[in-house]
N, C-alpha and C positions, 0 to 999 in steps of 0.2 A: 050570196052567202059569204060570211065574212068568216073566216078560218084561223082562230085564235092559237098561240101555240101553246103548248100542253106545261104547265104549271107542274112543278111535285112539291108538294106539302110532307114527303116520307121527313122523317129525325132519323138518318140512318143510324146504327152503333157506332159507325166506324169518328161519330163525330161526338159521342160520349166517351167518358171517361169512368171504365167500368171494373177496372180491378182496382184491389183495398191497396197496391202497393203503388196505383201510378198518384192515389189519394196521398196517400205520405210522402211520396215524394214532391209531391206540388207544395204540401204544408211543412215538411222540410226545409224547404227555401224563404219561408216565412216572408213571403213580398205582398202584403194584401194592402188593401182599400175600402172604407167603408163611404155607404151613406145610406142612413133611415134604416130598415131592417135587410139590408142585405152588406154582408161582409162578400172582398170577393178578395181570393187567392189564388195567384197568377207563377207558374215556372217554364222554363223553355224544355220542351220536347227535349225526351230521354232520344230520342231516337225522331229525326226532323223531317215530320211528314207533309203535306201538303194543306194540310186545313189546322185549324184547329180546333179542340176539345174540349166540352163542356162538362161538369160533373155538379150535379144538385145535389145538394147536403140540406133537408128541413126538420127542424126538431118536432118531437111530437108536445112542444110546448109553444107550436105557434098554432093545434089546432088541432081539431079530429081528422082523421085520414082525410075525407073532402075534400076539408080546406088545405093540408096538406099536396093533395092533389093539382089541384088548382094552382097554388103555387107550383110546383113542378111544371104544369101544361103552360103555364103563361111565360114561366122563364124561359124552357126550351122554346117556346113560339119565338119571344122576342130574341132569342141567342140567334134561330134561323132564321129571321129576319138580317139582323145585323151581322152575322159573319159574314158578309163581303165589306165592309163598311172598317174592320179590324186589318192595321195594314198587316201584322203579324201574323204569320200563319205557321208559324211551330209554336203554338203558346198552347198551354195548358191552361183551361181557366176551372174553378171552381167556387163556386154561387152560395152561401151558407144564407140562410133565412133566420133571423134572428126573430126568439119573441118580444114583441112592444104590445105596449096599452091600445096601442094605434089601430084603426081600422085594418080588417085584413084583407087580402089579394082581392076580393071582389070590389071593394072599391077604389080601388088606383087603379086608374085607366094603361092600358095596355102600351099606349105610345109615350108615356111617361118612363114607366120603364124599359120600355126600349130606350129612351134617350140617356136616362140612368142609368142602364148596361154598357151602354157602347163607352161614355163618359168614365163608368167605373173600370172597364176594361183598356182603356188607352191610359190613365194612371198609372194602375197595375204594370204595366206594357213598358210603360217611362220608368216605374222603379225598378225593374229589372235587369233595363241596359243601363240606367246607373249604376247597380248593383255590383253588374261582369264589368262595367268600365275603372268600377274601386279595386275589384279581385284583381285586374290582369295585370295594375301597374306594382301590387305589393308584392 
């Protein structure tokens, strides 16, 4: 009998980002990165905790609840896939779904956007300490 160790598939809260004002403060800082239908907007923790934070934003102009939906389950999926993979761990990230002509979430394979997440999230991650390294010398 071979004794596998126990997997958790939970999305705790504590790894979303779920009040209106930690949203405006990430978009305050206005440091994002785009590619194909996902904008993503990146700030360092108001308060520097141990993981970091995800917050989905999809317009109801990329689709009916659903699809909608779906988008949500797949991004959070690939976010908990790749957060250990992010060296960052006080970042705030947030995910906007943009609408395109393009095919939607159910055709773009899931490890694509995984690779596209963590890519658009190390960006993100690079404009930011560029960012505080312009702020600290002025």
């Amino acid at each position: 009998m071979v004794i596998t160790p126990e997997i958790n598939f939970h999305f705790p809260r504590k790894l979303r980002l779920l009040r209106t004002a930690d949203f405006h403060r990430v978009y305050k800082q206005r440091q994002s990165v785009a590619s194909g239908p996902l904008i993503i907007y990146g700030a360092q923790q108001a308060m520097s905790l141990a993981h970091p934070r995800i917050g989905i934003s999809v317009s109801r102009r990329v689709g009916n609840a659903v699809v909608r939906n779906q988008w949500k389950r797949r991004l959070r999926e690939a976010f908990r896939q790749v957060r250990f993979q992010v060296d960052e761990n006080n970042i705030d990230v947030i995910v906007v779904v943009r609408a395109t002509g393009k095919p939607r979430a159910g055709q773009k394979a899931v490890q694509d956007m995984e690779r596209d997440l963590v890519a658009l999230i190390k960006r993100v991650i690079s404009k930011i300490h560029t960012s505080h390294r312009g702020q600290a010398t002025c």
